[in-house]
N, C-alpha and C positions, 0 to 999 in steps of 0.2 A: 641623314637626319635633318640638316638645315634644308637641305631641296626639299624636303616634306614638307616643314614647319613653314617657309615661302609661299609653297603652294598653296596650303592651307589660308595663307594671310592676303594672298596677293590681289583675290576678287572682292576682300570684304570690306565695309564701311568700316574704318575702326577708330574707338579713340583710346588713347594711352590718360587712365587717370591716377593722379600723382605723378609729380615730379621732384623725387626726390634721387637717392640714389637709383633704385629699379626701375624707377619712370624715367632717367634718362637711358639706362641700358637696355630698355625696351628699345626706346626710340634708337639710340645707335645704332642697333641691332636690323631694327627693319632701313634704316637710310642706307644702309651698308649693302645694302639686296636690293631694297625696291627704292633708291634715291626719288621719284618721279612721283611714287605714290602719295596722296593728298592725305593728312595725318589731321586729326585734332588730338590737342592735349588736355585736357581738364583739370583744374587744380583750385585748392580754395583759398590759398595767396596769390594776391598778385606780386609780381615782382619784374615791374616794367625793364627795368635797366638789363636783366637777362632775356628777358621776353625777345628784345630789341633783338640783342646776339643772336638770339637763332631765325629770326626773323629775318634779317637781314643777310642772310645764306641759307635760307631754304625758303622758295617763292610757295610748296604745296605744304607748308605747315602754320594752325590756325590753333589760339589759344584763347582758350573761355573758362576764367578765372572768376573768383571772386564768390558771390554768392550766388551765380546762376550755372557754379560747374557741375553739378549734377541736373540741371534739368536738360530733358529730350536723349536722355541716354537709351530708350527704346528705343530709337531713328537707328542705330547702331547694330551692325552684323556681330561683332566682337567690341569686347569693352576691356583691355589690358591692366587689370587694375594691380596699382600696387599694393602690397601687404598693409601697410599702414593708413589706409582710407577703411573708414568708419560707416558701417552703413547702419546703425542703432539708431532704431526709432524713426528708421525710413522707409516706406515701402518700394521694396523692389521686385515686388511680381510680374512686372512687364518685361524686368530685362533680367532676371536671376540666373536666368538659361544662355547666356549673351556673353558672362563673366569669365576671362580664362586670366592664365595669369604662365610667366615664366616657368612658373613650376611646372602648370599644369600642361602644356603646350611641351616641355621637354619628356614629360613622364610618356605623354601619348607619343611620340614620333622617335625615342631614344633607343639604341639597341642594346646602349650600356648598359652593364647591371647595376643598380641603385641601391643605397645603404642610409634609409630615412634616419634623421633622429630629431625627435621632438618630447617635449615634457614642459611645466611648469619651470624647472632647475635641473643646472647639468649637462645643456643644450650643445655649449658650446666645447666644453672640457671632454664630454666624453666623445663629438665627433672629429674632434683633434686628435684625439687618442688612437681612434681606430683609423683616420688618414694618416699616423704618424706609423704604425703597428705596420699599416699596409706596404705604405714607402720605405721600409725598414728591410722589406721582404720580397723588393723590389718588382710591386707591382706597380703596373700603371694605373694612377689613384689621382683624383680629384676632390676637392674638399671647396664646395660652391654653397650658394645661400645666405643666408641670417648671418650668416660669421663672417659675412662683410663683403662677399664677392658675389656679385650676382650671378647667375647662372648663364645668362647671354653674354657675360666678358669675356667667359673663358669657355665659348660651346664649341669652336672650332677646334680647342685641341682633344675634344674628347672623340673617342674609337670607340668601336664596337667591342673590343678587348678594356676599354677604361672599365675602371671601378671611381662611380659617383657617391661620394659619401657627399651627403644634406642635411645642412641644419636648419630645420623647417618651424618658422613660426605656428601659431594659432591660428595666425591672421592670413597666414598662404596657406594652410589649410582649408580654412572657412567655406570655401566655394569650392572645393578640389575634385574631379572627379576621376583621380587616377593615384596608385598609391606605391611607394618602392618595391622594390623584390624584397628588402629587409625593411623592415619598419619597426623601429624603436619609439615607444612612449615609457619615459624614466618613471613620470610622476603625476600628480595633479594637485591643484592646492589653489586656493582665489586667489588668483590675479587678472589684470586686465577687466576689470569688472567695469572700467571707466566705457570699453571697447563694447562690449559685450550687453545684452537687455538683463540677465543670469547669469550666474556660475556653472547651471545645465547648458546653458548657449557655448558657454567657453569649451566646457569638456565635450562638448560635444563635434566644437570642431577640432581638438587635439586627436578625439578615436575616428576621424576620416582617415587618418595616418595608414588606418589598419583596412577600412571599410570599402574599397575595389581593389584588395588585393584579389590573389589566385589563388586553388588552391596548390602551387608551387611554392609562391611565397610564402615567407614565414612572419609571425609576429613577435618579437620581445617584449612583456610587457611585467609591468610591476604585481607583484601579488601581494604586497602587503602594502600598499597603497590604499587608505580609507576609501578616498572618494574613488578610485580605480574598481574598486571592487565592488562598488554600490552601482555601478553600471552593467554589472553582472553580462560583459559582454561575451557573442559566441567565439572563442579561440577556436581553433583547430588542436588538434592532437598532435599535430608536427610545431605546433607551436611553441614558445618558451620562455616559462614563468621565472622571475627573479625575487628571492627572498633572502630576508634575513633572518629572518625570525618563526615564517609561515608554512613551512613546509607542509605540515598536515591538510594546507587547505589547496595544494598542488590541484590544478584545472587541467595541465597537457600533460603528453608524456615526457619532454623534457623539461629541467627542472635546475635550474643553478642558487646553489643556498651555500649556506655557511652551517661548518659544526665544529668544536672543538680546537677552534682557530687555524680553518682551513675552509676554503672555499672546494665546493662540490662540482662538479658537473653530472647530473645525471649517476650519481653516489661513483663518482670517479674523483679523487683527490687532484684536482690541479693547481691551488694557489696556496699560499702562507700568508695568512694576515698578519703575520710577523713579521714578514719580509720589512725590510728599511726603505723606503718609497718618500716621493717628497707631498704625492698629494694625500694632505692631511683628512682624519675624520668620517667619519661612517658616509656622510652622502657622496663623499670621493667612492668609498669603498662601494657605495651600494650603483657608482658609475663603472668603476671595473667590473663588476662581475655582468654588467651588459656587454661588457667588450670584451669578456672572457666567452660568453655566448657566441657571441659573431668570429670567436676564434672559432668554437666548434663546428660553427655553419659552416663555415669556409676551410675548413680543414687546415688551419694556417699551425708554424710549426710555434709549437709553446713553448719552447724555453725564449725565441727571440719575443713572442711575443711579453712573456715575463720579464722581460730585458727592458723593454723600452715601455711597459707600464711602471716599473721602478724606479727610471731613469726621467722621465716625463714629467716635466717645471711645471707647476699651478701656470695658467694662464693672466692675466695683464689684470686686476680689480678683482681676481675670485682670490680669497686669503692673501693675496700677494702679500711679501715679506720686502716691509719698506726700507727697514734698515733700523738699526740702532742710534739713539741721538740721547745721549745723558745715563745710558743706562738704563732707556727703556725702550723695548721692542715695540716698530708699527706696525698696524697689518690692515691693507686696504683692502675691504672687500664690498666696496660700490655697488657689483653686481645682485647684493643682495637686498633684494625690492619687497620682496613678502616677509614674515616672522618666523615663517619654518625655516628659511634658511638663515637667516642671523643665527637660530636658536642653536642652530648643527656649527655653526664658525663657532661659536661661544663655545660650544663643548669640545670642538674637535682641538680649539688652543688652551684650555684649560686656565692658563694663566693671566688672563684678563682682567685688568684692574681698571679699568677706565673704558665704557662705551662713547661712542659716539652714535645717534640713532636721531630717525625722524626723515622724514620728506612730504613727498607730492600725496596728500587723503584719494585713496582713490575706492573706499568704502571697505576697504580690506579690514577685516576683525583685527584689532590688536589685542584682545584679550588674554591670550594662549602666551602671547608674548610677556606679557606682566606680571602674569601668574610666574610663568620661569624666570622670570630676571627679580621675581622676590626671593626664591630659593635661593640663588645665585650666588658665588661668593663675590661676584662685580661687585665694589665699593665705590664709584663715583661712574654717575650714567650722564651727559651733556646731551640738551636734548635740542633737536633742529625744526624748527616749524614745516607742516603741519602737525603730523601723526607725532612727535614727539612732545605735544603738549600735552597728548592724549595719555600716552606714556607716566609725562611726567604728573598729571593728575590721577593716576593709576598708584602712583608707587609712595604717593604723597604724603601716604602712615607710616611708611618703613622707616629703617635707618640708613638708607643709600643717599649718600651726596651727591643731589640732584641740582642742574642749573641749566637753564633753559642759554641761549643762544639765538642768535638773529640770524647768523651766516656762518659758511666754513670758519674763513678765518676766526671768528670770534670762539667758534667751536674750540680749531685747534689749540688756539693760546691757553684756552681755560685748561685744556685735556693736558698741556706741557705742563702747567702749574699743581695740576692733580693727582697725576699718576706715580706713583711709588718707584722707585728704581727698582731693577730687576724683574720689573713685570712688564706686561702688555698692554699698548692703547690701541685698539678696535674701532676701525670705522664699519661699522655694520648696520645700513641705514634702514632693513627693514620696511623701504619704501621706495617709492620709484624718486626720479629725480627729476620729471618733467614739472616746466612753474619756476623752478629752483634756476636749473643747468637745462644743455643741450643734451645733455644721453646721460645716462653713468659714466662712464668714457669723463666726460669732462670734471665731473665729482671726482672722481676718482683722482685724475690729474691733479684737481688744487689739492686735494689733502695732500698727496704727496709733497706738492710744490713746498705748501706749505709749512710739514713736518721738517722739510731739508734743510729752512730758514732757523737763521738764529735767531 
């Protein structure tokens, strides 16, 4: 596979744009094979002082930064772009054809069998799930992509016998013209609209995920998903629908739903939603039964697989359980950028006496969100600039003790002064974190920091 992927590269003009994490493992990747070959990188910061560094050990690598890194990108045989460069509101018809990316370069030349997962939410929880399921049952498994490891760190260790489990943005989508042997899409819901011309622009590079499959491969795909189903896309019949609620409007012939507090498969009884499990809440549950699915694909044994979906810790900012301070329960869940997912933390903890909400406006509707948090029995909401002023001008007739906020910290002191003993304070910001912080990751950190502080 690497001799391919070489070969492929070794006669073309190319430039690596972004340099970020995947732009620099692009670049390692090729200096590691073709050290001699003449590289450009593109990026729209400059950042001299690192420039230098690579500069000054590698004579054939050139950098054009600043606001001139996308022009003359048609000069270019291959253009390695990373996920997170923005092409809204640029025209790329000269080089659109030119566009490959780690993903797409591994999909074409890999002989492993691939295990996609992509969605709005749930991305990373449930491809952890099913790399942990797989390792459990000792096969040889890979867990590369969006959940933090690029695909070029670790392509050496992967075989013809590996199983590549991928967690695939939007954004490594977007240009994609190659798709896994499994392909999972959880969900759809606005986000990224910042990235994006539309919300049809968005979904539509989420259902690439599905779009050069075979017909070998299969697709997982939500059926009771609104916007999923307004796309009224062609399944296959070997394909396979996930529902909670939707059965009747079943598309394939396999089918995994819920009845009588028991998850189905194809009206075979395999799971207990009563089972005692640490990942809380229906969008947990509606992430297992996609990886109860890729148990049946793969014929893996179900009781270990039931074992270690039971056994299996939320992940690092999704509900995370911060700990107890005074008598009331924290729970950081940073990862939560859109309203649909605050809206499922809120229900899945029930006992939520104190929100915290608000971040980076990135046109996402909060409407849906304010309607439920007036139902709510939440009694003090703290709200964080931007979307949280929006919130708090929403909720501004009710009777919830509402106080706006500059920053975390001032967040969190207010939320220690407010929250009732014996209940829960919620970080669930309902917004992305860019503007604010460096990722969620970093949000997430201070609150906890912060919550641990007397």
């Amino acid at each position: 596979m690497i001799d391919e992927i070489i070969s492929f590269l070794e006669e073309k003009k190319i430039a690596i744009l972004g340099f970020g994490l995947e732009g620099k493992s692009t670049y390692n990747f090729i200096r590691k094979y073709l050290p001699e070959k003449e590289l450009d990188v593109r990026y729209n910061k400059e950042n001299e002082e690192e420039e230098k560094e690579y500069l000054n050990r590698d004579k054939n690598l050139s950098f054009i930064t600043g606001d001139r890194y996308l022009e003359g990108l048609e000069e270019y045989d291959i253009i390695l772009k990373s996920p997170g460069i923005s092409f809204k509101n640029i025209d790329i018809s000269k080089f659109k054809d030119k566009i490959f990316s780690e993903l797409e370069l591994f999909l074409e030349h890999s002989k492993s069998f691939t295990i996609g997962i992509t969605g709005t939410k749930g991305k990373s929880t449930t491809s952890s799930l099913i790399y942990e399921i797989l390792k459990n049952q000792n096969k040889d498994v890979e867990l590369l992509g969006n959940i933090g490891t690029p695909i070029f760190d670790e392509i050496d260790k992967i075989r013809k016998d590996t199983i590549t489990v991928l967690e695939i943005s939007s954004h490594a989508l977007e240009y994609i013209k190659r798709s896994p042997n499994i392909s999972i899409l959880l969900n759809l819901y606005e986000e990224h609209l910042d990235h994006y011309k539309s919300f049809e622009e968005y979904g539509d590079a989420k259902f690439n995920i599905f779009k050069f499959q075979n017909k070998e491969d299969i697709a997982i795909f939500n059926l009771e998903n609104e916007q999923m189903r307004k796309k009224n896309y062609p399944y296959k019949k070997t394909d396979y629908g996930i529902t909670i609620n939707n059965i009747e409007n079943r598309v394939t012939e396999n089918t995994v739903y819920i009845e009588e507090n028991y998850i189905y498969c194809n009206n075979k009884k395999i799971y207990n939603t009563n089972d005692v499990r640490k990942l809380k809440g229906n969008h947990n549950l509606n992430d297992i039964m996609f990886v109860l699915a890729v148990n049946d694909i793969l014929k893996l044994d179900l009781s270990e697989t039931i074992k270690t979906i039971n056994e299996f810790n939320p992940l690092e900012h999704r509900l995370e359980y911060v700990g107890t301070y005074a008598n009331v329960d924290y729970y950081n869940d940073s990862i939560a950028t859109i309203p649909e997912a605050t809206m499922e933390s809120i229900k899945a903890l029930e006992n939520v006496n104190t929100l915290i909400v608000g971040g980076n406006d990135r046109g996402v509707n909060q409407e849906e969100l304010i309607e439920f948090l007036k139902e709510s029995k939440i009694e003090n909401i703290v709200c964080l600039p931007k979307t949280g002023e929006y919130i708090y001008e929403g909720l501004s007739k009710t009777d919830k003790k509402l106080v706006k906020a500059e920053n975390m910290k001032e967040a969190v002191s207010i939320a220690k002064k407010l929250t009732k003993k014996n209940t829960i304070c919620l970080l669930s910001p309902a917004a992305s974190s860019y503007g604010y912080f460096k990722n969620f990751k970093e949000r997430g950190n201070l609150f906890k920091e912060l919550v641990k502080k007397d």
